[in-house]
mmCIF entry with sequence, helices, sheets and N, C-alpha, C, O atoms, coordinates in Angstrom:
data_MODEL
# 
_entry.id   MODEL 
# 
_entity.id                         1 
_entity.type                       polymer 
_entity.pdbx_number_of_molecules   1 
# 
_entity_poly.entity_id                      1 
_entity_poly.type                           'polypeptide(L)' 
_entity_poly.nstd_linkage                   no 
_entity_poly.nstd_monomer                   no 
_entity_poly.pdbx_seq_one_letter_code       
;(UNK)(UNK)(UNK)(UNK)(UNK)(UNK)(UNK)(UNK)(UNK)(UNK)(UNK)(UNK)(UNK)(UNK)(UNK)(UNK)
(UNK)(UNK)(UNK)(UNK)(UNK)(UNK)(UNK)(UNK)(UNK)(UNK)(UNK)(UNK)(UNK)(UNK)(UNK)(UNK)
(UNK)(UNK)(UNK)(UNK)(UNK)(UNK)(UNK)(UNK)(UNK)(UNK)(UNK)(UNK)(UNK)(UNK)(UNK)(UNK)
(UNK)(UNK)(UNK)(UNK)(UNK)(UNK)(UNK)
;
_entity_poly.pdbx_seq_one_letter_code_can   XXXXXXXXXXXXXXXXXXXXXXXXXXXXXXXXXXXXXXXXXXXXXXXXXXXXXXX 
_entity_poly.pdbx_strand_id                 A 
# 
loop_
_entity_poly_seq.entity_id 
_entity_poly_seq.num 
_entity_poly_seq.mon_id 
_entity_poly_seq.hetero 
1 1  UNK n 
1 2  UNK n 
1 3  UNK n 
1 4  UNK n 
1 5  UNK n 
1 6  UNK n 
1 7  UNK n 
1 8  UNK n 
1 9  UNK n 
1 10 UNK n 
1 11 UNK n 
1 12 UNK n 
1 13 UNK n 
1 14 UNK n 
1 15 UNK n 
1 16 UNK n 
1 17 UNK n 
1 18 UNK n 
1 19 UNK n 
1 20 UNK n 
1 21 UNK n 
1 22 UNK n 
1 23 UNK n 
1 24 UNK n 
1 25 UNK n 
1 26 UNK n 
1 27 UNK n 
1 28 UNK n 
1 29 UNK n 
1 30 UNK n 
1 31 UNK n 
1 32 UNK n 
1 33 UNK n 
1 34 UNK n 
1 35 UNK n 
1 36 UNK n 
1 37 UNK n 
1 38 UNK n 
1 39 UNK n 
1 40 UNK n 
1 41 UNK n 
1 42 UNK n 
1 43 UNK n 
1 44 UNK n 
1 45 UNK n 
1 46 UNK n 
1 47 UNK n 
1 48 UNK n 
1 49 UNK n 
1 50 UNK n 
1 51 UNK n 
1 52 UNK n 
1 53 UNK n 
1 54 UNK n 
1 55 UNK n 
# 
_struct_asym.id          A 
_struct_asym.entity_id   1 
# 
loop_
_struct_conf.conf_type_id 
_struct_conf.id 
_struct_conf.pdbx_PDB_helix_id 
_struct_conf.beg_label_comp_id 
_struct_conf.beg_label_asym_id 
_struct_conf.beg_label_seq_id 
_struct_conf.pdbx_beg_PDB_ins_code 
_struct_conf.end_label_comp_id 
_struct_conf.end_label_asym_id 
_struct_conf.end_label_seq_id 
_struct_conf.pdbx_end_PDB_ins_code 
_struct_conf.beg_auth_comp_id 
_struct_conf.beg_auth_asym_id 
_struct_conf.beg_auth_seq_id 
_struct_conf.end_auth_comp_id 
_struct_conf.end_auth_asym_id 
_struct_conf.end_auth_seq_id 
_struct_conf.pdbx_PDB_helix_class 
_struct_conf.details 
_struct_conf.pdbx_PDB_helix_length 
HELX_P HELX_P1 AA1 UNK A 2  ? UNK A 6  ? UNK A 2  UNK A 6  1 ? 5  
HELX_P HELX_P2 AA2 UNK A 10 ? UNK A 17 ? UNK A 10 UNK A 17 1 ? 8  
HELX_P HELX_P3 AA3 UNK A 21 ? UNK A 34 ? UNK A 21 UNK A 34 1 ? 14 
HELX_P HELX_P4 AA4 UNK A 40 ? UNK A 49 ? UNK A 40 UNK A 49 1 ? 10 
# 
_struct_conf_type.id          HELX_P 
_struct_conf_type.criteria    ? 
_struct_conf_type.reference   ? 
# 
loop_
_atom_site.group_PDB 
_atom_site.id 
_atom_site.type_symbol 
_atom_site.label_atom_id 
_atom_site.label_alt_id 
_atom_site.label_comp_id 
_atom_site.label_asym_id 
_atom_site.label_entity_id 
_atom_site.label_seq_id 
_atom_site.pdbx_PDB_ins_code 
_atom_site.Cartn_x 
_atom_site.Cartn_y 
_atom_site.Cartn_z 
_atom_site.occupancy 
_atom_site.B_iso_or_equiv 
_atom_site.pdbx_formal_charge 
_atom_site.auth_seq_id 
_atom_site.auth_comp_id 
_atom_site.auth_asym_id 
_atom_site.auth_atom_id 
_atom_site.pdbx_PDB_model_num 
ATOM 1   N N  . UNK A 1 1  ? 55.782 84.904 29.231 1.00 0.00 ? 1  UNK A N  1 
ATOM 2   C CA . UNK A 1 1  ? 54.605 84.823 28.406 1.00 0.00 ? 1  UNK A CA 1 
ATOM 3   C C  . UNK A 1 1  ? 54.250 83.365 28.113 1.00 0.00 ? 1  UNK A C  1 
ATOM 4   O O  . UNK A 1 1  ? 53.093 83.094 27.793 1.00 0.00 ? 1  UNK A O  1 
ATOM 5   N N  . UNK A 1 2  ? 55.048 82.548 28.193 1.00 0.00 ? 2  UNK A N  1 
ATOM 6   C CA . UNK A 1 2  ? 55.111 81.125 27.945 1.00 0.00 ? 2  UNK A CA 1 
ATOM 7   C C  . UNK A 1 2  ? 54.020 80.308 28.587 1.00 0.00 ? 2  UNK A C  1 
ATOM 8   O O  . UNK A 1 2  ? 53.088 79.539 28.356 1.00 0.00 ? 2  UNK A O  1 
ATOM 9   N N  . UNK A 1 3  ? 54.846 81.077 29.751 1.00 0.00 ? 3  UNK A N  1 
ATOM 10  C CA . UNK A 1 3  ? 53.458 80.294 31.105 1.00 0.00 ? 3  UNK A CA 1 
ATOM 11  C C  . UNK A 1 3  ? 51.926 80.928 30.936 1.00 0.00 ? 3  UNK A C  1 
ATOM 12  O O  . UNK A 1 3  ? 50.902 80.303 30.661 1.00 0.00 ? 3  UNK A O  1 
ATOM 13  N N  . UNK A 1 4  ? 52.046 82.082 31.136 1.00 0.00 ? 4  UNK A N  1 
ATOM 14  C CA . UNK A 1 4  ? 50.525 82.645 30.495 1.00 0.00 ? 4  UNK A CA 1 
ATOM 15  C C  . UNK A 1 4  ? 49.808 82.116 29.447 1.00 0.00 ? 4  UNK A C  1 
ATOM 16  O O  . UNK A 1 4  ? 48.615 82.420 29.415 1.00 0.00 ? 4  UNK A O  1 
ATOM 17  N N  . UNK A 1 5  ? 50.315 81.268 28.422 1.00 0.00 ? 5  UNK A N  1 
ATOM 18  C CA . UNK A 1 5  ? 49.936 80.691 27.439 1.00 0.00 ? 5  UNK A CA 1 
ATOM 19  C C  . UNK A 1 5  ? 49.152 79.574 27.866 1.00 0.00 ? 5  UNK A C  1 
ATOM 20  O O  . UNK A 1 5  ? 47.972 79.230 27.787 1.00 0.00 ? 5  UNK A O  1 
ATOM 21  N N  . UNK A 1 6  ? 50.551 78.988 28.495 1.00 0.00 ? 6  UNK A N  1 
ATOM 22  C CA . UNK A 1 6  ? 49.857 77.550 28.912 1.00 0.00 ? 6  UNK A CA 1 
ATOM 23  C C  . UNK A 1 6  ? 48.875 77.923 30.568 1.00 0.00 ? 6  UNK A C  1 
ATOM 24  O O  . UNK A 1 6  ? 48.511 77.124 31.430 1.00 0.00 ? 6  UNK A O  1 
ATOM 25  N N  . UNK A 1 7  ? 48.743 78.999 30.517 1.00 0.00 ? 7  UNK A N  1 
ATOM 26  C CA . UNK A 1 7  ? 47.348 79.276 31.432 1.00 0.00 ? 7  UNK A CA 1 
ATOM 27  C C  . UNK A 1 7  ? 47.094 79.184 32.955 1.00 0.00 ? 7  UNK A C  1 
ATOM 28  O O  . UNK A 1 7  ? 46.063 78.929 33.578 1.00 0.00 ? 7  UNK A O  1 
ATOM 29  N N  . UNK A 1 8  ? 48.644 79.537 33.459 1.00 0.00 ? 8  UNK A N  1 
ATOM 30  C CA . UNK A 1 8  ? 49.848 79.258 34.550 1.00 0.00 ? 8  UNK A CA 1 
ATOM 31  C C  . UNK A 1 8  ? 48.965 81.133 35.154 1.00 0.00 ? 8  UNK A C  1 
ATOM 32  O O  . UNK A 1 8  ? 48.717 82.242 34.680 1.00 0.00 ? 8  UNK A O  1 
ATOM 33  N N  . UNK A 1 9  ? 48.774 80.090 36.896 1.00 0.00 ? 9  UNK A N  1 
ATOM 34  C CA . UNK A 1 9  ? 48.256 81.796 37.492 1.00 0.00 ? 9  UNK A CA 1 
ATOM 35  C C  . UNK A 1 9  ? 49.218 82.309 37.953 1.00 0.00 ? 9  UNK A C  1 
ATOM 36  O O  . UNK A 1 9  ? 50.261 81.680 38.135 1.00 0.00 ? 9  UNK A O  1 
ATOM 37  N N  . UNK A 1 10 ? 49.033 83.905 38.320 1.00 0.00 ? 10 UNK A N  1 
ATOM 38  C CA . UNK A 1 10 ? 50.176 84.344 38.762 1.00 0.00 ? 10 UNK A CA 1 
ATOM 39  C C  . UNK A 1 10 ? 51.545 83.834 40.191 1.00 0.00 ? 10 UNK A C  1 
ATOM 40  O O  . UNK A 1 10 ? 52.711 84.174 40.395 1.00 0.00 ? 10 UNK A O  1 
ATOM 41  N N  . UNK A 1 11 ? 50.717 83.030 40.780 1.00 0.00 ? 11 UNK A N  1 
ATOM 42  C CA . UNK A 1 11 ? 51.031 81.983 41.988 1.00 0.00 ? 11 UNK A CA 1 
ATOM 43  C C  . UNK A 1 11 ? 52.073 80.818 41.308 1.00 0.00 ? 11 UNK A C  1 
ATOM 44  O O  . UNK A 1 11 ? 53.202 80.528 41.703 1.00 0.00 ? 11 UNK A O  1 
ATOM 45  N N  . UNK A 1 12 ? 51.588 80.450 40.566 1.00 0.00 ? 12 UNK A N  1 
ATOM 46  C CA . UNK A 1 12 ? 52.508 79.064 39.644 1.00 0.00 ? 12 UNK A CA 1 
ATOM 47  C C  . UNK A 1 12 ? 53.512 80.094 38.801 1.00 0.00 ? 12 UNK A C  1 
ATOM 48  O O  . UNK A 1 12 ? 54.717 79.987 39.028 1.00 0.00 ? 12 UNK A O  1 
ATOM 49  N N  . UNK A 1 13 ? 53.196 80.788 38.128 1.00 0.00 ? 13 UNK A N  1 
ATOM 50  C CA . UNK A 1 13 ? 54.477 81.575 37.478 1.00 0.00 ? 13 UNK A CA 1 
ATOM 51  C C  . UNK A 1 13 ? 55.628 82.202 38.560 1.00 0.00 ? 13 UNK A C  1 
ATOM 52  O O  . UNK A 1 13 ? 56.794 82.376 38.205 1.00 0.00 ? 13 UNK A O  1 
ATOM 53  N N  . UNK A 1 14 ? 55.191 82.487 39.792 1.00 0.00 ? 14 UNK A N  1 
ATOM 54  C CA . UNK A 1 14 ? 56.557 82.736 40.512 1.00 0.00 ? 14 UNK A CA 1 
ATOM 55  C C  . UNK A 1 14 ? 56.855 81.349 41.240 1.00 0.00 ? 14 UNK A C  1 
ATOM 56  O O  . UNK A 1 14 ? 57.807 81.478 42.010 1.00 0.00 ? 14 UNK A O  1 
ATOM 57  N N  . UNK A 1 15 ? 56.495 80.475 41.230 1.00 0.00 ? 15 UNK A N  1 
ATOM 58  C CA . UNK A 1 15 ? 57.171 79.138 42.035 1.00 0.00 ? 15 UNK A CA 1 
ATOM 59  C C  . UNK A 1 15 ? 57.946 78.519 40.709 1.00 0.00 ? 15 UNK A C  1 
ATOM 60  O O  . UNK A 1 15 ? 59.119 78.151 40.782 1.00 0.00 ? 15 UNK A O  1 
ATOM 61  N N  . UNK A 1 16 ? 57.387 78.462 39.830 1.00 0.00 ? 16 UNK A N  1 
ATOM 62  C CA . UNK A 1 16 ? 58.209 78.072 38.394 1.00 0.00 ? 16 UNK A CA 1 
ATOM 63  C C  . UNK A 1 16 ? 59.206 78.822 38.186 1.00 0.00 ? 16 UNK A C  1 
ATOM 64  O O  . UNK A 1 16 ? 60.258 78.194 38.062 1.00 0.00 ? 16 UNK A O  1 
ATOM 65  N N  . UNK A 1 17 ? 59.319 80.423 38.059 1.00 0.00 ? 17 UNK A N  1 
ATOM 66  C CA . UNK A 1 17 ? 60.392 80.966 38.159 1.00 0.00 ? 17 UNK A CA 1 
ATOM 67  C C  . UNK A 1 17 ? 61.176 81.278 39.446 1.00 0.00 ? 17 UNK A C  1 
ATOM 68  O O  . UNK A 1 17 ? 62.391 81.339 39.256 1.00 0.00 ? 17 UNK A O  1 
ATOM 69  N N  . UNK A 1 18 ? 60.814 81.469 40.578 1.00 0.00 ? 18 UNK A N  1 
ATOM 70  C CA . UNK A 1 18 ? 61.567 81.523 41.921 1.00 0.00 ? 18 UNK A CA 1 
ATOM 71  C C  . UNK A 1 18 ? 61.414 82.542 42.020 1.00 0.00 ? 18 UNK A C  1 
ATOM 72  O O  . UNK A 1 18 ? 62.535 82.969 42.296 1.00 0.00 ? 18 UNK A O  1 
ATOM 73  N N  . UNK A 1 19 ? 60.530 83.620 41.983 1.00 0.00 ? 19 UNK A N  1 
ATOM 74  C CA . UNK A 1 19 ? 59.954 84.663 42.030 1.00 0.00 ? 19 UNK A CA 1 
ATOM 75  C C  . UNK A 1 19 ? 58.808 85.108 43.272 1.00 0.00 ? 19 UNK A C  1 
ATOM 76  O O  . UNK A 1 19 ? 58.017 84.198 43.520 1.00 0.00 ? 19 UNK A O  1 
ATOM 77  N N  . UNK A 1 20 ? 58.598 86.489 44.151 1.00 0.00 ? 20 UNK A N  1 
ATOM 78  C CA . UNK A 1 20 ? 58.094 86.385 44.766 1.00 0.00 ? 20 UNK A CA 1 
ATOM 79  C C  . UNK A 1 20 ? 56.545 86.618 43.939 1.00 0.00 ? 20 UNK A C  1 
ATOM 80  O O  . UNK A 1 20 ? 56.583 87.227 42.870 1.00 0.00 ? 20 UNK A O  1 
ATOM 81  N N  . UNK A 1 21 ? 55.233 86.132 44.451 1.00 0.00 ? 21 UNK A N  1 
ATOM 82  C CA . UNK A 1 21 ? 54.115 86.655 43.715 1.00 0.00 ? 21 UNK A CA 1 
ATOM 83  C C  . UNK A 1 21 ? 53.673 88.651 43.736 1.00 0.00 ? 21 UNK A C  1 
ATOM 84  O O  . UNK A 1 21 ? 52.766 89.166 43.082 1.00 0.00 ? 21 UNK A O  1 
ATOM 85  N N  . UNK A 1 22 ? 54.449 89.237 44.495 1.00 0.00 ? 22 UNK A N  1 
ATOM 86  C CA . UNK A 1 22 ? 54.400 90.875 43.932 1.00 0.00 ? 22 UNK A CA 1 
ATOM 87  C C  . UNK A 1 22 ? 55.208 91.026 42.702 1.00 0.00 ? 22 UNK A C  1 
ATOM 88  O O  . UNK A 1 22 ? 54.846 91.740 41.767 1.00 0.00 ? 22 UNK A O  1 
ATOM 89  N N  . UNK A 1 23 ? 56.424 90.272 42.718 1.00 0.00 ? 23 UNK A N  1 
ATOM 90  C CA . UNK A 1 23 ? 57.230 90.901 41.545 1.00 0.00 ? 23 UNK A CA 1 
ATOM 91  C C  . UNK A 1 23 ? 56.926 90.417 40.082 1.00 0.00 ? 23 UNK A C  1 
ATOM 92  O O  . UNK A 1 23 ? 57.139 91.085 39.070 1.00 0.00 ? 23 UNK A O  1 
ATOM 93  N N  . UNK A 1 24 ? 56.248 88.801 40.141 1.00 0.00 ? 24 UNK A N  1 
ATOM 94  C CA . UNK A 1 24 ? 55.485 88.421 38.968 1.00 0.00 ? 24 UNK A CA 1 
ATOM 95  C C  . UNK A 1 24 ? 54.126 89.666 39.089 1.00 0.00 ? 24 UNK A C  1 
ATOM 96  O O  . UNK A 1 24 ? 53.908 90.021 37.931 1.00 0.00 ? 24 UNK A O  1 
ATOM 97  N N  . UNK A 1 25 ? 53.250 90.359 39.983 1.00 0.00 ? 25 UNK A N  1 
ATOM 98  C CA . UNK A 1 25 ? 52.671 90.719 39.203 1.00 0.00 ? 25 UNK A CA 1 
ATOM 99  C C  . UNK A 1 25 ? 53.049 92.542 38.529 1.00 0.00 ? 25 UNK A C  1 
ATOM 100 O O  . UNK A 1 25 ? 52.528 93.265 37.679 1.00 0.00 ? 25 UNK A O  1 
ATOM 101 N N  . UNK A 1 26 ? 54.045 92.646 39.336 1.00 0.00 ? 26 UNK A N  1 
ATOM 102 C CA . UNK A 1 26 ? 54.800 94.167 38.737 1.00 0.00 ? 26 UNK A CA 1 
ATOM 103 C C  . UNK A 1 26 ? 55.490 94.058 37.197 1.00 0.00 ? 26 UNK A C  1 
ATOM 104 O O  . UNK A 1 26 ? 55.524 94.908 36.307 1.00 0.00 ? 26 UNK A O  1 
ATOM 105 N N  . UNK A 1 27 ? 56.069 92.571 37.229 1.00 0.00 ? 27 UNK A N  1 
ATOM 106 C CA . UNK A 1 27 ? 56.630 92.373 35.869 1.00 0.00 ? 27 UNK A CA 1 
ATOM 107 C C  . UNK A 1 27 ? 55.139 92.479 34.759 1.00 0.00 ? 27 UNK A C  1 
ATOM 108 O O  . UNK A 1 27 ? 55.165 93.360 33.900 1.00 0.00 ? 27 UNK A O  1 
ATOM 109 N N  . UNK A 1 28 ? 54.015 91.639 34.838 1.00 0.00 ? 28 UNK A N  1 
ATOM 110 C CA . UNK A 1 28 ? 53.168 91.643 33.804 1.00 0.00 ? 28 UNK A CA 1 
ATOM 111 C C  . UNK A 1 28 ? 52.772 92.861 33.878 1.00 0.00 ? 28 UNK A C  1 
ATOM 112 O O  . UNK A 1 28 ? 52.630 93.430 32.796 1.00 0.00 ? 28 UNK A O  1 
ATOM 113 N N  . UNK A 1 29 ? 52.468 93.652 35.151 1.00 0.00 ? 29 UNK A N  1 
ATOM 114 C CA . UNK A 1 29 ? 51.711 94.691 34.737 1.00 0.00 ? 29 UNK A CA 1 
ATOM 115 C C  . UNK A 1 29 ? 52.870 96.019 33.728 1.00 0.00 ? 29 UNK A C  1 
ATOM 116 O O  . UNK A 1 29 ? 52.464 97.064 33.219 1.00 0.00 ? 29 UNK A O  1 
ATOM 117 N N  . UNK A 1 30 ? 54.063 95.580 33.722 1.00 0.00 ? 30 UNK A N  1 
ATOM 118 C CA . UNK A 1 30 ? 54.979 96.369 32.839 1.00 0.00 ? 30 UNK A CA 1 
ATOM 119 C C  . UNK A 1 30 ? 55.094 95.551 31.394 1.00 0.00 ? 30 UNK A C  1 
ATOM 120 O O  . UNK A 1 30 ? 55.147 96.165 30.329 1.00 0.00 ? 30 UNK A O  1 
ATOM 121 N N  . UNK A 1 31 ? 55.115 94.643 31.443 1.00 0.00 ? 31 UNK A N  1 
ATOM 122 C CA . UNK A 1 31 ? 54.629 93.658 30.235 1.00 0.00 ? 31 UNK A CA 1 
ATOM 123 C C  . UNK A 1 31 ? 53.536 94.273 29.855 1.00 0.00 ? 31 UNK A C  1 
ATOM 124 O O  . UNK A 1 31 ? 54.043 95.126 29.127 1.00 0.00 ? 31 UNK A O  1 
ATOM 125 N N  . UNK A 1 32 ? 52.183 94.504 29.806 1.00 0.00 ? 32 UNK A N  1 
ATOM 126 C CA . UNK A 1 32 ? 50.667 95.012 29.963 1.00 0.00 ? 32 UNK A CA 1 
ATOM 127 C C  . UNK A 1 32 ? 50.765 95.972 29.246 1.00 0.00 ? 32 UNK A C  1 
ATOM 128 O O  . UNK A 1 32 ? 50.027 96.199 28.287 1.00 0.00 ? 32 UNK A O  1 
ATOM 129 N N  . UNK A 1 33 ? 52.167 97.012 29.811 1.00 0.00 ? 33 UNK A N  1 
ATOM 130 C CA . UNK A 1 33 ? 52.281 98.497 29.538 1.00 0.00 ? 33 UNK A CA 1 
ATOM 131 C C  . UNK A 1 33 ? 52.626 98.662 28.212 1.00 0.00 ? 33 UNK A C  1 
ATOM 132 O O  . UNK A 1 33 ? 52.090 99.447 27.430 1.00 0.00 ? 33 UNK A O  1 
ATOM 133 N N  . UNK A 1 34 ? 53.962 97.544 27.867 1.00 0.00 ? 34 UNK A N  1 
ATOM 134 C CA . UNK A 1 34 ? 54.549 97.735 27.026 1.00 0.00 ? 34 UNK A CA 1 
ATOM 135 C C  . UNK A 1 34 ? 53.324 97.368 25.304 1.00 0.00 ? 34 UNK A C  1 
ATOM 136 O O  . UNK A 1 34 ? 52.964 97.890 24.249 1.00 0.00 ? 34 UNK A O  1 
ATOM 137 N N  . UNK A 1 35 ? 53.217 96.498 25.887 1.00 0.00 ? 35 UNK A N  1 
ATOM 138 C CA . UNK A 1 35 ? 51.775 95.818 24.988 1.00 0.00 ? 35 UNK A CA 1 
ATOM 139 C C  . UNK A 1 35 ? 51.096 96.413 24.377 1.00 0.00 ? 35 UNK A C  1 
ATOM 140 O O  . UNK A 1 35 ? 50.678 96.244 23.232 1.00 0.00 ? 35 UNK A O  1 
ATOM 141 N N  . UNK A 1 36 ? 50.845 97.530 25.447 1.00 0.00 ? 36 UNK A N  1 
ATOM 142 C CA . UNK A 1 36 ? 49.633 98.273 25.424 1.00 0.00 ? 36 UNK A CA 1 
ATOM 143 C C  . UNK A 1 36 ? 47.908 98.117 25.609 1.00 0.00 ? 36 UNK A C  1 
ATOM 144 O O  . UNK A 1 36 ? 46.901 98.654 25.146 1.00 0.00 ? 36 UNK A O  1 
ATOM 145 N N  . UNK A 1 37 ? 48.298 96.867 26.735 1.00 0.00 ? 37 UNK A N  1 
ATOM 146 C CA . UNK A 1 37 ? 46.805 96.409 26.877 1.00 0.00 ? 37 UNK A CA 1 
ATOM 147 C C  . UNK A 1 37 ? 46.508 96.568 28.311 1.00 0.00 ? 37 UNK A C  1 
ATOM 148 O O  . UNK A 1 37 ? 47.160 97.360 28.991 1.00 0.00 ? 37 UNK A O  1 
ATOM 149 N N  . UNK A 1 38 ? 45.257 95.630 28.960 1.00 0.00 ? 38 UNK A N  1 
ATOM 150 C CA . UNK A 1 38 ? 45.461 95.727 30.138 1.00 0.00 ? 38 UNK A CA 1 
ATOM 151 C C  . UNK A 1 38 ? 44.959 94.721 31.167 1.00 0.00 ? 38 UNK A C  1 
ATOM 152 O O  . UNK A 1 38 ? 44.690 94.867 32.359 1.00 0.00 ? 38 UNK A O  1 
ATOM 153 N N  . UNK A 1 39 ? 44.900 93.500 30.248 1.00 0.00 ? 39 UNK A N  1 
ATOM 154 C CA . UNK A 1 39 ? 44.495 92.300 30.638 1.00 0.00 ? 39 UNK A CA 1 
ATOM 155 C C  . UNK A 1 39 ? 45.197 91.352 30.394 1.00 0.00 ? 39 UNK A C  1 
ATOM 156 O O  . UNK A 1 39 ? 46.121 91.512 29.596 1.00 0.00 ? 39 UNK A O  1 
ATOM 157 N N  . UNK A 1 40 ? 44.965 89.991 31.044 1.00 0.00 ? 40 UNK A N  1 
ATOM 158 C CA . UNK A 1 40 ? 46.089 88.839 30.904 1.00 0.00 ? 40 UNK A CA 1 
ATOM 159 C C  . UNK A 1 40 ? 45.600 88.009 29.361 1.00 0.00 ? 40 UNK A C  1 
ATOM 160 O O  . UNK A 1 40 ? 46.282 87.323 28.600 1.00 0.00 ? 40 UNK A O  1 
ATOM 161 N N  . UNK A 1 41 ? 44.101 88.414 29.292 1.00 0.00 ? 41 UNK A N  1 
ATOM 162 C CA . UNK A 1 41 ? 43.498 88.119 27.646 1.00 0.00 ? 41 UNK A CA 1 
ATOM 163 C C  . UNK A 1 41 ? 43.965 88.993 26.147 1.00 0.00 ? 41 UNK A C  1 
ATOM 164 O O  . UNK A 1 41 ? 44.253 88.587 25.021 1.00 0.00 ? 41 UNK A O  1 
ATOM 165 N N  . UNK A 1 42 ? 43.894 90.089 26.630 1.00 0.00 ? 42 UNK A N  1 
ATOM 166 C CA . UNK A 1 42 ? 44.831 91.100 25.821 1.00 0.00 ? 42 UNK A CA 1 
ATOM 167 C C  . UNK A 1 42 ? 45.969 90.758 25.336 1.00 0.00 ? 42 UNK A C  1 
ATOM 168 O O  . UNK A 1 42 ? 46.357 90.679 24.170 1.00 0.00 ? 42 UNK A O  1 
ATOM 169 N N  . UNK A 1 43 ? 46.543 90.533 26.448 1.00 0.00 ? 43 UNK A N  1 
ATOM 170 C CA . UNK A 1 43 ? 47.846 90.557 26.282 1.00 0.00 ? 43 UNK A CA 1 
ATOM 171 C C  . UNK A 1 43 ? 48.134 89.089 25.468 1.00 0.00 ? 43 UNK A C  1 
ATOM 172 O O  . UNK A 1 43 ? 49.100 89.047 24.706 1.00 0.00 ? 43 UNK A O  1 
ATOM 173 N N  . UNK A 1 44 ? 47.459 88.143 25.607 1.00 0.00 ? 44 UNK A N  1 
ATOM 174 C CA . UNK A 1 44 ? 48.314 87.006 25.016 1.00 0.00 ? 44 UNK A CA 1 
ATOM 175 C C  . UNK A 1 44 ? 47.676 87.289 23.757 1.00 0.00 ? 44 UNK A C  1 
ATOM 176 O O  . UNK A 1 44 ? 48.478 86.957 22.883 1.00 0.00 ? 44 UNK A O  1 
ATOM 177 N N  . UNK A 1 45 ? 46.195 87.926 23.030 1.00 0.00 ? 45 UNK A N  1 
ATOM 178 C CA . UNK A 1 45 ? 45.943 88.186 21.919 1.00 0.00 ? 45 UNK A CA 1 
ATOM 179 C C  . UNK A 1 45 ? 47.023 89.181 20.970 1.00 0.00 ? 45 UNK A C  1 
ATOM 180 O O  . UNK A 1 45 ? 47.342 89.028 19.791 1.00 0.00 ? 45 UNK A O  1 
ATOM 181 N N  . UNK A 1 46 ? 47.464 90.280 21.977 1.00 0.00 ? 46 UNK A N  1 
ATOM 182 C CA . UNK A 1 46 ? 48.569 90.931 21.203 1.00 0.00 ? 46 UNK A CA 1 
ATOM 183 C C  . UNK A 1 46 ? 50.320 90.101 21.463 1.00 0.00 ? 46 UNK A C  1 
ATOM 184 O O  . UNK A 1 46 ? 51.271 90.540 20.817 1.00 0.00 ? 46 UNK A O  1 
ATOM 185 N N  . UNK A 1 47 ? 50.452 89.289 22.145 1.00 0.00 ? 47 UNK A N  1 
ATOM 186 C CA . UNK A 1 47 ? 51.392 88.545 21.703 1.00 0.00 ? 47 UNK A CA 1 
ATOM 187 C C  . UNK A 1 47 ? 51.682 87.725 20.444 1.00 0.00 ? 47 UNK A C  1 
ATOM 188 O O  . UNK A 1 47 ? 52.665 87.784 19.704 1.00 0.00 ? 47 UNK A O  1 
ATOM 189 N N  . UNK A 1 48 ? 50.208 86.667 20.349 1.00 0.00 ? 48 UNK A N  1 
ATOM 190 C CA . UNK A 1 48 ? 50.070 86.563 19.022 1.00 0.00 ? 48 UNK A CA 1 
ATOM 191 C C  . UNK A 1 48 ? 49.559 86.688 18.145 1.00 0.00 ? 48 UNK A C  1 
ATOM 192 O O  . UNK A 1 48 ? 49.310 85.699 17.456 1.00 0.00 ? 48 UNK A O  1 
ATOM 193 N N  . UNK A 1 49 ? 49.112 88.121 17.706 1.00 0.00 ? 49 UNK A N  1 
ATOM 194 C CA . UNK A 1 49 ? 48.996 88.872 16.887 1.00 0.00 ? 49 UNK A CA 1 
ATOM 195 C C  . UNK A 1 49 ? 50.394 89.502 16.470 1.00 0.00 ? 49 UNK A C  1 
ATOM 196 O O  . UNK A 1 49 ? 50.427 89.918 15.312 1.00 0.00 ? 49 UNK A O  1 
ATOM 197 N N  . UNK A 1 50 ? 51.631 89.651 17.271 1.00 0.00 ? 50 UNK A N  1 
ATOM 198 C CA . UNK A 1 50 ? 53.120 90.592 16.905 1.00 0.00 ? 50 UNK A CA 1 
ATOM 199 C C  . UNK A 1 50 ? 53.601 88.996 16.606 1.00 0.00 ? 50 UNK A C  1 
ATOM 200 O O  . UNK A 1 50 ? 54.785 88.669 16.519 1.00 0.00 ? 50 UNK A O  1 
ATOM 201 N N  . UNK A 1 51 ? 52.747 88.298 16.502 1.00 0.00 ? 51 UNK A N  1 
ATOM 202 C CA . UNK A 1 51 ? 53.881 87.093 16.661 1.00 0.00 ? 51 UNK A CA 1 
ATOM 203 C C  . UNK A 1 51 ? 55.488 86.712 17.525 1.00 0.00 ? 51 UNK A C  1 
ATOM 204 O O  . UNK A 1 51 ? 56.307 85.946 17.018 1.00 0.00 ? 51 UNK A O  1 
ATOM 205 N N  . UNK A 1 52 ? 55.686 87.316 18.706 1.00 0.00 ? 52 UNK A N  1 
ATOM 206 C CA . UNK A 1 52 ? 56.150 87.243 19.486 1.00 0.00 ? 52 UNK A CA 1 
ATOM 207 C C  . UNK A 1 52 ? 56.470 85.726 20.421 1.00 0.00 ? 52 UNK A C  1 
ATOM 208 O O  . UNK A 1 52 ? 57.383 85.611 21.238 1.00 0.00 ? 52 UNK A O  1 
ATOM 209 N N  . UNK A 1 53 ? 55.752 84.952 20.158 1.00 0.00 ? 53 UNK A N  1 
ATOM 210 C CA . UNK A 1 53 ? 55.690 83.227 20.931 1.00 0.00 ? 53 UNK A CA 1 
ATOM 211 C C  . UNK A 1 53 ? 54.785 82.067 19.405 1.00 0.00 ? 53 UNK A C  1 
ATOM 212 O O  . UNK A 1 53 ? 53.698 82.121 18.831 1.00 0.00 ? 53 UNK A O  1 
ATOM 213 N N  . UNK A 1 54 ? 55.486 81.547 19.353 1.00 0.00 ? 54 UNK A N  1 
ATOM 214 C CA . UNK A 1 54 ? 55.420 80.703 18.425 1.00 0.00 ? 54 UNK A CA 1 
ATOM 215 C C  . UNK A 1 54 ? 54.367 79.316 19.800 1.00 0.00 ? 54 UNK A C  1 
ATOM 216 O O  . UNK A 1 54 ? 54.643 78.595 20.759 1.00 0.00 ? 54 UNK A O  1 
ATOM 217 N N  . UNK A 1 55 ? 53.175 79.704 18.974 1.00 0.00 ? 55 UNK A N  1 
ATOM 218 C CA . UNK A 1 55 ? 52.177 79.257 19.727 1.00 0.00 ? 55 UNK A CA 1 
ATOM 219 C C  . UNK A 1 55 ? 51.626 77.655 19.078 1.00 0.00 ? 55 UNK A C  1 
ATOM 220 O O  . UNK A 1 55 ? 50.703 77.052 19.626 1.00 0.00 ? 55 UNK A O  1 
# 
């Protein structure tokens, strides 16, 4: 969520983590789920809204 913050596309979030770009986007879209949203805007609004990342 860190990287999503700082506004990192799904391409830069798996070279930053060593990740292939399907499995960064299987992880957010289960991130998404859990959330309960269904966007990458959503989602960082309900991150900090639960206060979850000290922004």
């Amino acid at each position: 969520m860190r990287l999503l913050v700082r506004g990192a596309s799904n391409k830069e979030i798996a070279q930053e983590l060593s990740l292939s770009l399907g499995t960064v986007k299987v992880y957010l879209s289960r991130i998404y789920a859990k959330l309960g949203v269904t966007s990458r805007t959503q989602a960082l609004i309900a991150v900090q809204e639960l206060g979850l990342l000290e922004l």
